[in-house]
TORPA-401031 format. One line per 4 residues: number of its first residue (from 1); their letters; for each residue x negated, y, z of N, C-alpha, C, O. Coordinates in steps of 0.1 Angstrom, whole numbers, plus 5000, padded with zeros to 4 digits. Layout:
BEGIN
NUM) a) X,Y,Z,X,Y,Z,X,Y,Z,X,Y,Z ~ ... .
//
This chain:
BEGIN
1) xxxx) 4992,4988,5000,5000,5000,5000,4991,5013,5000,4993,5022,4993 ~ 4982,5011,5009,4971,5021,5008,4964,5023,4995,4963,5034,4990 ~ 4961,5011,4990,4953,5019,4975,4962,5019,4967,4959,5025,4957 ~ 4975,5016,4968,4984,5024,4959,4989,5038,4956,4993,5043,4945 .
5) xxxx) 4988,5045,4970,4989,5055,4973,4977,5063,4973,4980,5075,4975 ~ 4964,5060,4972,4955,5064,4964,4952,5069,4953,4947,5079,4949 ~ 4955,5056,4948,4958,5051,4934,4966,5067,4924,4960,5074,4916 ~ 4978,5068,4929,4990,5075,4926,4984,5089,4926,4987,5097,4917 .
9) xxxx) 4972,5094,4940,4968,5105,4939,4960,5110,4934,4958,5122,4931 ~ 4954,5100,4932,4944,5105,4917,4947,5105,4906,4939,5110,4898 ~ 4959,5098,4902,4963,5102,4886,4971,5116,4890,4968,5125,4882 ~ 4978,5120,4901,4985,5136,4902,4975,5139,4903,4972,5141,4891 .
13) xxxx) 4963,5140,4910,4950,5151,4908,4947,5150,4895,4951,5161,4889 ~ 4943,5143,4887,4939,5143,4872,4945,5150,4863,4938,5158,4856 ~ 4961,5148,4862,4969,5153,4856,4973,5169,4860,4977,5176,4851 ~ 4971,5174,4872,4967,5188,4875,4958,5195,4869,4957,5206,4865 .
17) xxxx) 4949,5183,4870,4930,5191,4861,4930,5197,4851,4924,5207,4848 ~ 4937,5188,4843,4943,5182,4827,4952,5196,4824,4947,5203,4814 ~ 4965,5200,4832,4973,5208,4833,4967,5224,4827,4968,5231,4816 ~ 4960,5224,4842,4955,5235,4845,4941,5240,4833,4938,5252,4830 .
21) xxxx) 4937,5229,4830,4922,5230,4816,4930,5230,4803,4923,5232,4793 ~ 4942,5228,4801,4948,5228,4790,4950,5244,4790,4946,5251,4781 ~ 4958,5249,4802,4965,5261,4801,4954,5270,4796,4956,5280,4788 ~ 4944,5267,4801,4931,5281,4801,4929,5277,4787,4927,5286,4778 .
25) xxxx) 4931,5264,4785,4927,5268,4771,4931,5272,4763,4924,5278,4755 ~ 4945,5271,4762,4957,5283,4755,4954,5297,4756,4955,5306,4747 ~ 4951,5299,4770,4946,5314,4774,4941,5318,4760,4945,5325,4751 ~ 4928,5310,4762,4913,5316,4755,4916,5316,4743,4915,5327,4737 .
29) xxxx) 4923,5304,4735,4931,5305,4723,4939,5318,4720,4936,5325,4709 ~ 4949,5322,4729,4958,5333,4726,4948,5345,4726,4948,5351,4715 ~ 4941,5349,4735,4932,5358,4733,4922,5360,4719,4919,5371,4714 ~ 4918,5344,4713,4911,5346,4700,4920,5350,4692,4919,5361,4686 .
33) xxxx) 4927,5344,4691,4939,5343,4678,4946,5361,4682,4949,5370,4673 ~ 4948,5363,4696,4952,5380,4695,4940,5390,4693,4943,5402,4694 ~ 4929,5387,4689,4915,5391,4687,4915,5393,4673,4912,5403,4667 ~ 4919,5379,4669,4916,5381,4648,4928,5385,4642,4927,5389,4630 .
37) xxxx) 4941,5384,4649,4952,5395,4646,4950,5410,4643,4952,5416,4632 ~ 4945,5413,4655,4939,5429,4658,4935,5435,4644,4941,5444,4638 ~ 4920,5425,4639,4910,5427,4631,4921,5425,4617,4922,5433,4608 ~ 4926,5413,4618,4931,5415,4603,4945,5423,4599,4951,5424,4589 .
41) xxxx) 4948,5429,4612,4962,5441,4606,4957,5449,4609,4964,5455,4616 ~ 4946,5455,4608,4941,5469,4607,4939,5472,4589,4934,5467,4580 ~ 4949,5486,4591,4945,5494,4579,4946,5508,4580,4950,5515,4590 ~ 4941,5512,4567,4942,5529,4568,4957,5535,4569,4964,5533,4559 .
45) xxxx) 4961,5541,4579,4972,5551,4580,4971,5564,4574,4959,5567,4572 ~ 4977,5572,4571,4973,5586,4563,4988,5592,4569,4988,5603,4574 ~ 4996,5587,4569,5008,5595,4578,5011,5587,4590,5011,5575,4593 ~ 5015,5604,4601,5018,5602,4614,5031,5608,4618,5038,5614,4610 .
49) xxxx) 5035,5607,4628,5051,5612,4638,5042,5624,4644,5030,5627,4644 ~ 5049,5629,4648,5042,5640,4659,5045,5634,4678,5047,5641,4688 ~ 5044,5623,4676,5041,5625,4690,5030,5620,4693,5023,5613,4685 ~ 5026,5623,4705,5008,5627,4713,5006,5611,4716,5013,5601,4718 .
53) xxxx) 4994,5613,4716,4988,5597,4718,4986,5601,4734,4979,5611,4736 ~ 4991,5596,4743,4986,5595,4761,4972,5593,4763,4965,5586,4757 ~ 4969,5602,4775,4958,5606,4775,4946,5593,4780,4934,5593,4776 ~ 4950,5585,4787,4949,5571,4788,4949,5563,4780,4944,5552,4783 .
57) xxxx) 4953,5564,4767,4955,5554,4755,4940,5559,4747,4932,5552,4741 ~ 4939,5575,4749,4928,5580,4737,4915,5574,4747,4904,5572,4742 ~ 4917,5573,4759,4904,5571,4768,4901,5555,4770,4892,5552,4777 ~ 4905,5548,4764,4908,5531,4762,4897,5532,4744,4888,5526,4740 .
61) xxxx) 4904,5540,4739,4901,5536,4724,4881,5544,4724,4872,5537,4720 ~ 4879,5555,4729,4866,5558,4736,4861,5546,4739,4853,5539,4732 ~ 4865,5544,4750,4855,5531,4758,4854,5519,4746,4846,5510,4747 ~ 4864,5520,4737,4858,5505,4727,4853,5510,4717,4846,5503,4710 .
65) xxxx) 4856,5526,4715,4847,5530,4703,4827,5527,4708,4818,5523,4700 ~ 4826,5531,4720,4807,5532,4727,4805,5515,4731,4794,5511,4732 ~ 4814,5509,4733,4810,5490,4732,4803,5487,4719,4798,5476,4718 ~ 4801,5493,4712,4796,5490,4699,4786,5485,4701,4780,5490,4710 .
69) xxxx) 4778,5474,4693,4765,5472,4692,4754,5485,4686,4756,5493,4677 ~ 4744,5487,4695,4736,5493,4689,4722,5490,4691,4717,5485,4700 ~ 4716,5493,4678,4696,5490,4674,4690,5492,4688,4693,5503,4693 ~ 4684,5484,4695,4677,5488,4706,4681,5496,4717,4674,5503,4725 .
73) xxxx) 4695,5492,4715,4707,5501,4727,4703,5518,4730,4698,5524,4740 ~ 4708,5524,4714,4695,5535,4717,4709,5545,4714,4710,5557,4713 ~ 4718,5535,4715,4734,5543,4713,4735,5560,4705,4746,5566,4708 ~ 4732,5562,4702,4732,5575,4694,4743,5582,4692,4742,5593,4687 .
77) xxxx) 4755,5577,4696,4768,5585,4692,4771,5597,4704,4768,5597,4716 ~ 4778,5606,4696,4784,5621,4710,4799,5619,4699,4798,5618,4687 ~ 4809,5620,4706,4821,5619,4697,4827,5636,4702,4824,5641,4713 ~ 4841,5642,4688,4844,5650,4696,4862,5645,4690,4867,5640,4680 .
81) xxxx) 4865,5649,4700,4878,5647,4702,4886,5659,4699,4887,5667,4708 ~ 4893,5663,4687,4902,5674,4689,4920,5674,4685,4926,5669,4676 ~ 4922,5682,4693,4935,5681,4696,4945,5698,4686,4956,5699,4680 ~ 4934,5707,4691,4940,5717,4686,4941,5727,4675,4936,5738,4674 .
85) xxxx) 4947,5722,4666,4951,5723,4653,4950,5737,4646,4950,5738,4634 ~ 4949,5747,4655,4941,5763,4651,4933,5763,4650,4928,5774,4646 ~ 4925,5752,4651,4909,5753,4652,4904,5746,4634,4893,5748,4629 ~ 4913,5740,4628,4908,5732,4620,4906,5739,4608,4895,5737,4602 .
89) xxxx) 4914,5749,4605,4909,5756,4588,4894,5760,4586,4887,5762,4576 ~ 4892,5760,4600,4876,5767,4598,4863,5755,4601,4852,5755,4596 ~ 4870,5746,4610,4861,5730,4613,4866,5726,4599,4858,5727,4589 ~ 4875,5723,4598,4872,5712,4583,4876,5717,4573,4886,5713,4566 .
93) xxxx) 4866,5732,4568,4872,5741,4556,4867,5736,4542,4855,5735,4539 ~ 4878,5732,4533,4873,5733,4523,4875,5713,4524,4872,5706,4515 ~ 4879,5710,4533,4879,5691,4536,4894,5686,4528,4904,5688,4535 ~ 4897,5681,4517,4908,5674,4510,4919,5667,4521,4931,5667,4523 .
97) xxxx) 4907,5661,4528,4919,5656,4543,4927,5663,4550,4937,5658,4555 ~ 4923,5679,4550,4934,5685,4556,4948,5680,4562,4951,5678,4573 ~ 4955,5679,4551,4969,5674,4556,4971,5663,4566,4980,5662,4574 ~ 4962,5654,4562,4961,5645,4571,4959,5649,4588,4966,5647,4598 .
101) xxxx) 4943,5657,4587,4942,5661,4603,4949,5669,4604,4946,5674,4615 ~ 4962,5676,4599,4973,5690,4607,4982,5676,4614,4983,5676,4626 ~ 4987,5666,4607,4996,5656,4606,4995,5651,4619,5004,5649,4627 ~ 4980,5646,4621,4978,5634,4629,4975,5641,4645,4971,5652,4646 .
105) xxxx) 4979,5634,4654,4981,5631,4670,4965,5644,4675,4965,5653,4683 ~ 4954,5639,4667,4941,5642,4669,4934,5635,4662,4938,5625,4656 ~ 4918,5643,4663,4914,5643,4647,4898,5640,4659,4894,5647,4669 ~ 4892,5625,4651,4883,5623,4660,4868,5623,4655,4864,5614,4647 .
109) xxxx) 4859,5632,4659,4846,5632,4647,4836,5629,4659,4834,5632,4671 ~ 4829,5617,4646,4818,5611,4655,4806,5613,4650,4801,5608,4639 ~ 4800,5618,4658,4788,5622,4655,4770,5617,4662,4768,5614,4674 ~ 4761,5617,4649,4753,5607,4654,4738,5618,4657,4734,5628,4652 .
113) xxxx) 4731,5610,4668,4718,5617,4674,4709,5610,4662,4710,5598,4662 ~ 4702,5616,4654,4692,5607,4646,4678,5605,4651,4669,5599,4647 ~ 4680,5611,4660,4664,5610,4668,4667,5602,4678,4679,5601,4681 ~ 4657,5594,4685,4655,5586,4700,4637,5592,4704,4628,5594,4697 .
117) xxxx) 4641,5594,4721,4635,5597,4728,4632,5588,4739,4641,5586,4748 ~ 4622,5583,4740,4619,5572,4746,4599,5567,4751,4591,5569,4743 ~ 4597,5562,4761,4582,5556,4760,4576,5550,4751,4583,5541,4746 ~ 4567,5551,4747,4561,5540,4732,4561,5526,4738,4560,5525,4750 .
121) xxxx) 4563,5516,4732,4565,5505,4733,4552,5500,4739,4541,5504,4735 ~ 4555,5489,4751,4545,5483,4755,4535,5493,4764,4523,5492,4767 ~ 4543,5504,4766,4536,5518,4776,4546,5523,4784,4545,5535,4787 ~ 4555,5513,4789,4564,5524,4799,4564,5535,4805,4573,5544,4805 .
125) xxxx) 4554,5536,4811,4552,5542,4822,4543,5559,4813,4539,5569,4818 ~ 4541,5554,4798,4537,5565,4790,4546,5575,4794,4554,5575,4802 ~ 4542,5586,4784,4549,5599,4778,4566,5598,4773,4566,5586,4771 ~ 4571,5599,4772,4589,5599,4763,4579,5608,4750,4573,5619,4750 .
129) xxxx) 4581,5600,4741,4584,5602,4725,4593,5605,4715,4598,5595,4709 ~ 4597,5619,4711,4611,5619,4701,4604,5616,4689,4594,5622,4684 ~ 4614,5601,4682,4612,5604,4663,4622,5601,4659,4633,5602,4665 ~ 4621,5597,4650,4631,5596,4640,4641,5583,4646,4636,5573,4652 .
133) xxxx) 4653,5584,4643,4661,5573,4646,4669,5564,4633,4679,5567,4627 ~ 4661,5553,4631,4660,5552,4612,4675,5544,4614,4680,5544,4603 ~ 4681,5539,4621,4691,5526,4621,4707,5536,4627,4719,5531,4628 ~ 4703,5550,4630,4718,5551,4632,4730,5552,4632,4740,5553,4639 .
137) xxxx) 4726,5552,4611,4737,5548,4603,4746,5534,4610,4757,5536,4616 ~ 4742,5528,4610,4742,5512,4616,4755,5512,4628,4766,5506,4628 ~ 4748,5519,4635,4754,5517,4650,4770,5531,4648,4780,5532,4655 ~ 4767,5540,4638,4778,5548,4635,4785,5538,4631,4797,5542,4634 .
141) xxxx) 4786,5529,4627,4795,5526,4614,4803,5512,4623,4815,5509,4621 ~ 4796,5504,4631,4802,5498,4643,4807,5506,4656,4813,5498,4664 ~ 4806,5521,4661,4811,5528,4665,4827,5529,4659,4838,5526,4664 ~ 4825,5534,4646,4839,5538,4645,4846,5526,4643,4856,5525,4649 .
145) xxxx) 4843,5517,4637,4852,5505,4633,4859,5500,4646,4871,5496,4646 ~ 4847,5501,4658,4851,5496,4672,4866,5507,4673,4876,5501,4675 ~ 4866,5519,4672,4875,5527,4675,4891,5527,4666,4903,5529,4670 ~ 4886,5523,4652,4895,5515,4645,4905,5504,4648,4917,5504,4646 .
149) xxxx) 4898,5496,4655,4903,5480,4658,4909,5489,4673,4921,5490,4676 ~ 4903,5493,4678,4916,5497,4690,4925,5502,4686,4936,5497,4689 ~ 4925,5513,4677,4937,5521,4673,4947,5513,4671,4956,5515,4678 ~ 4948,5500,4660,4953,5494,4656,4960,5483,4671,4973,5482,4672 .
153) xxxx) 4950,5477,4680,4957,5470,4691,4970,5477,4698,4981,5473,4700 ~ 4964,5492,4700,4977,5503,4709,4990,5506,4698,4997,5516,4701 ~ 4993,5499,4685,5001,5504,4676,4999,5519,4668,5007,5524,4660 ~ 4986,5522,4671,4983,5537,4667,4977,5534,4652,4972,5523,4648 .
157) xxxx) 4980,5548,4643,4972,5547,4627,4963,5550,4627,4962,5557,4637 ~ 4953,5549,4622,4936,5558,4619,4934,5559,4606,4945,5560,4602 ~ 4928,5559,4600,4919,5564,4589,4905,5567,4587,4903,5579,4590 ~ 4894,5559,4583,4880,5565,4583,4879,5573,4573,4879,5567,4562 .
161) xxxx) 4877,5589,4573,4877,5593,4561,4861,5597,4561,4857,5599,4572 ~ 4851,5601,4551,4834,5600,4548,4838,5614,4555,4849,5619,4555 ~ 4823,5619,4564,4820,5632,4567,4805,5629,4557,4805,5633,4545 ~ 4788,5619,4567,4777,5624,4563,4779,5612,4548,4787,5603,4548 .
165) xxxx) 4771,5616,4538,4762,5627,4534,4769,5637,4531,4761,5646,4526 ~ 4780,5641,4532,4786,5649,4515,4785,5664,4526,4794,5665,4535 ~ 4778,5672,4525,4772,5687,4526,4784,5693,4529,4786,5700,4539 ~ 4794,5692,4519,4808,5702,4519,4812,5697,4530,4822,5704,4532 .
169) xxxx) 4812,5689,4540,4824,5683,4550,4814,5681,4564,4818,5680,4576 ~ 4801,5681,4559,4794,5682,4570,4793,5694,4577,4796,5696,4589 ~ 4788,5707,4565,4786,5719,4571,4790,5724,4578,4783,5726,4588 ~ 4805,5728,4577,4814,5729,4587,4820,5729,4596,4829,5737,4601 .
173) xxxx) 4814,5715,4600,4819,5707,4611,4803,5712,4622,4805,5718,4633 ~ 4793,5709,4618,4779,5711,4621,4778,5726,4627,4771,5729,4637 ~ 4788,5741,4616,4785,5750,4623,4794,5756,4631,4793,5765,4639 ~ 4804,5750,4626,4815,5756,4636,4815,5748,4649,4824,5752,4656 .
177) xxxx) 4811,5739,4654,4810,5728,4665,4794,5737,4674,4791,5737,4686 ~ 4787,5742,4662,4770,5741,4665,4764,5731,4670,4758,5731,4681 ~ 4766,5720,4660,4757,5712,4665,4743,5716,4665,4737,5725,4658 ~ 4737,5707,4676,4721,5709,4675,4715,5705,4662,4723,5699,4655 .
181) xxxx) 4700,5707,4653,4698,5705,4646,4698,5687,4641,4702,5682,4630 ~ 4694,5682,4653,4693,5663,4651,4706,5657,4653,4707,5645,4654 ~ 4716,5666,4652,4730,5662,4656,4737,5656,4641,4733,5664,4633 ~ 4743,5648,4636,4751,5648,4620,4758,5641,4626,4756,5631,4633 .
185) xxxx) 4773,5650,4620,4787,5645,4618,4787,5632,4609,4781,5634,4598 ~ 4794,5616,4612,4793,5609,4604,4802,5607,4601,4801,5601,4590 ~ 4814,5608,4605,4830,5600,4604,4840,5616,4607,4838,5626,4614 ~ 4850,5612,4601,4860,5624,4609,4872,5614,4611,4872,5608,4600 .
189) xxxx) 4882,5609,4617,4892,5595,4618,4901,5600,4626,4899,5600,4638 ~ 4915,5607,4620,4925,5613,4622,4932,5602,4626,4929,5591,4621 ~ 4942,5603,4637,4948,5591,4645,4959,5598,4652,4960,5609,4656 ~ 4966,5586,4652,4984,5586,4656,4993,5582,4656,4988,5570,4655 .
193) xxxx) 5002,5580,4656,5017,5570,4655,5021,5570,4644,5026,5580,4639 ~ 5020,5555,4633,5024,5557,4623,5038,5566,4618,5049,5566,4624 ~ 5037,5573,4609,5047,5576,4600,5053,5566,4587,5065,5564,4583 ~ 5041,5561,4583,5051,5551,4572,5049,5539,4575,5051,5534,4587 .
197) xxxx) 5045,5534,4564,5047,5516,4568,5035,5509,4558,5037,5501,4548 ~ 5022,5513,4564,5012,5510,4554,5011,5495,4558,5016,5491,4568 ~ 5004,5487,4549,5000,5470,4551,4988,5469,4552,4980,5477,4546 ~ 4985,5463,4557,4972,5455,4556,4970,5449,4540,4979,5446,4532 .
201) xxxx) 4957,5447,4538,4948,5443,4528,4944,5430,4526,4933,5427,4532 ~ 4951,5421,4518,4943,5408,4520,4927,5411,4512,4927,5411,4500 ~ 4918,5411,4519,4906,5412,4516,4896,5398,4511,4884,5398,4508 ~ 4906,5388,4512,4896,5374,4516,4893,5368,4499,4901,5366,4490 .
205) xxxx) 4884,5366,4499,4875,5362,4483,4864,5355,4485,4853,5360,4486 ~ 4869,5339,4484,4858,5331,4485,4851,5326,4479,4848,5314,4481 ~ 4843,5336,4468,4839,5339,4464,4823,5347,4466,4811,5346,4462 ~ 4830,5354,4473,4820,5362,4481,4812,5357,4496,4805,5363,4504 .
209) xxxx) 4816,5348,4497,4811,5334,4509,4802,5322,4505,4808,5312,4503 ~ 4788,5322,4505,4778,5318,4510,4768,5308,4515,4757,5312,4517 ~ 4772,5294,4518,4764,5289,4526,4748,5282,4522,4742,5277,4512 ~ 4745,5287,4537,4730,5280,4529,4716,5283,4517,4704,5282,4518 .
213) xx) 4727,5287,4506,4723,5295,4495,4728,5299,4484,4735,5291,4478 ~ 4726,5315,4478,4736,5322,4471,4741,5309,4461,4750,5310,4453 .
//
């Protein structure tokens, strides 16, 4: 009777184990699967509603815009956040987007430090050295995307529209902001509550996929 009742408690312990390792694993599942959801309904929005993104929602989409991978964690981004729409004929004069940034919730420009300042390698305890920061195209471009893919999780639209290289969209932004000299505008990404009903892009061409060797 005793090892039956033993018996009996270790298949209920097991089947608890079982239970409970199954459920996590749905967890981690729903989390992936709400992960590559995210990534593959993201698209460009160009029209918005007028109502305000909460001030908490734009401070969420921040913190996953600077999660980004960066070269040597040398993070390079200063973002500016703007909200007030008097200000724009003269920040983005002469920018085709216009309509877009009057439209949208706030108009988000990110901008990259091209220099790093730091000890020479294998000298810590050296001098701090500014040069050139050759990779921060790189970490801009995973910056904003990071800020993209949130937009898209909170139901919000975005849009990456080009700021650097193009002169006409940088200047602007560079002197009416004053940026410092090592400072370049890279992105400008108008964001907000959809107005229409844009779709996603099936992008997938397998074709363009790889293994091993071209």
């Amino acid at each position: 009777m005793k090892k039956s009742c033993f018996l009996l408690a270790a298949v209920v312990t097991c089947v608890a184990m079982l239970t409970i390792s199954c459920k996590s694993s749905d967890k981690t599942m729903s989390a992936a699967d709400a992960t590559l959801q995210t990534i593959m309904q993201r698209k460009s929005v160009r029209s918005y509603t007028s109502e305000p993104i909460p001030d908490e929602v734009m401070d969420k989409l921040l913190h996953a815009a600077v999660a980004a991978p960066s070269g040597m964690d040398v993070r390079p981004w200063h973002i500016v956040v703007m909200t007030d729409k008097s200000q724009y004929d003269k920040l983005f004069a002469g920018n085709f987007n216009m309509p877009k940034f009057k439209q949208a919730a706030a108009v988000v420009i990110f901008c990259a430090d091209t220099t790093v300042t730091r000890t020479p390698r294998g000298n810590p305890n050296g001098p701090a050295v500014t040069s050139p920061n050759s990779i921060w195209r790189d970490d801009m471009g995973a910056c904003t995307e990071n800020f993209l893919l949130a937009a898209e999780a909170y139901g919000l639209g975005a849009v990456w529209t080009a700021c650097y290289p193009f002169h006409d969209r940088m200047d602007p932004v560079k002197e009416y902001l004053k940026l410092p000299g090592n400072i370049v505008p890279y992105s400008i990404v108008p964001v907000g509550y959809p107005g229409g009903n844009e779709k996603p892009k099936d992008k997938w061409d397998p074709s363009r996929i790889h293994y091993n060797r071209w």
